[in-house]
C-alpha angles and dihedrals in degrees: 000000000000128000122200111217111201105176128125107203092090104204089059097042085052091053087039087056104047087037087064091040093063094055094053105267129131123237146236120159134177132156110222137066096230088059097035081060098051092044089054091052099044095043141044107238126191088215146336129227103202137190122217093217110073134152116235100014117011116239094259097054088047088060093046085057096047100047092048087055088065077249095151101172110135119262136202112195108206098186134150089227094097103161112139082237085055092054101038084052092046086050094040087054099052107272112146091208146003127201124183124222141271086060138154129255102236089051098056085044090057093042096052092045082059099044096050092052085063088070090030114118122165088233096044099062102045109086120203123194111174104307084338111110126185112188109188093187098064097020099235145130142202147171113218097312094338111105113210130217117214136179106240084252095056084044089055094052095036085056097048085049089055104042084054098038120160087013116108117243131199120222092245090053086057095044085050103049087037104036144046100276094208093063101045128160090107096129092111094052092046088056085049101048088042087059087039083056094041092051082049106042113023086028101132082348119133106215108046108210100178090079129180118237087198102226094012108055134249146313140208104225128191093200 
């Protein structure tokens, strides 16, 4: 499942984010509330933990936004702003929780288990691209009858790939949605992870889908 981080105080974006990592999920991030909106209206997100105190739009516009949008992907708001009038107008305007800061970690985990299984449904979390299945509740993949065994790296690209299946993707799209932003230069290892899936995937197969655009990066194609 991905999670969606909007908080602009960086050094606790960064733990929120590695906090959720560690329990499985995948990852966006962003700290302000002109690009959390763009991010909720260009991917499909499980669930959004969202702060109040954003430069640029404020979280709650950013869900009024959303939601009038017809944008139903759960949301979380984790704001200091912790009045009973701030957390009656985060829940009016469509928000599934509200936790107030300072918080533990274990807490906001659970509560995000339970907001995303709102959304949770068995169908839509298995991804099919041609012969290619993803299934994200058991964690497993498979090509026609061949399961695939993939390192938790390989399963993050793989499931960028297929939610954006026949859909050409530049390198620095990948390293955005895989890796730490912040740290970039990852072109080399994508390149690297993309030959380790297609050992795994198109290996004695006859129709290879993870394709090369040459210049402008690679695609998952069903046929």
């Amino acid at each position: 499942m991905k999670i969606l981080v909007v908080e602009d105080e960086k050094d606790l974006n960064r733990l929120i984010c590695k906090e959720l990592e560690s329990d499985g999920y995948l990852v966006d991030c962003c700290f302000d509330g002109v690009s959390a909106y763009d991010y909720l209206t260009l991917e499909d997100y499980d669930g959004a933990i969202l702060d109040v105190m954003l430069p640029g739009m404020d979280g709650f516009e950013v869900l009024r936004r959303a939601r009038k949008d017809g944008i139903s992907i759960p949301v979380l708001f984790l704001s200091a702003k912790g009045e009973i009038k701030d957390i009656v107008n985060g829940l009016d305007i469509g928000a599934d929780d509200y936790m107030v800061k300072p918080f533990h970690f274990q807490e906001l985990l659970a509560r995000v288990r339970v907001m995303v299984r709102k959304k949770a449904d068995v169908h839509e979390n298995i991804y099919r691209c041609g012969d290619l299945v993803m299934d994200c509740n058991l964690h497993q993949v498979w090509r026609g009858e061949r399961e695939i065994e993939l390192s938790p790296k390989e399963y993050a690209v793989l499931l960028y790939l297929i939610r954006n299946q026949n859909i050409v993707l530049t390198r620095d799209q990948i390293e955005a949605n895989i890796w730490d932003s912040e740290q970039g230069g990852y072109s080399n290892v994508i390149d690297v992870y993309i030959r380790y899936l297609r050992k795994k995937i198109d290996h004695d197969e006859d129709f290879k889908m993870i394709q090369t655009v040459r210049g402008v990066g690679y695609i998952l194609k069903s046929q």
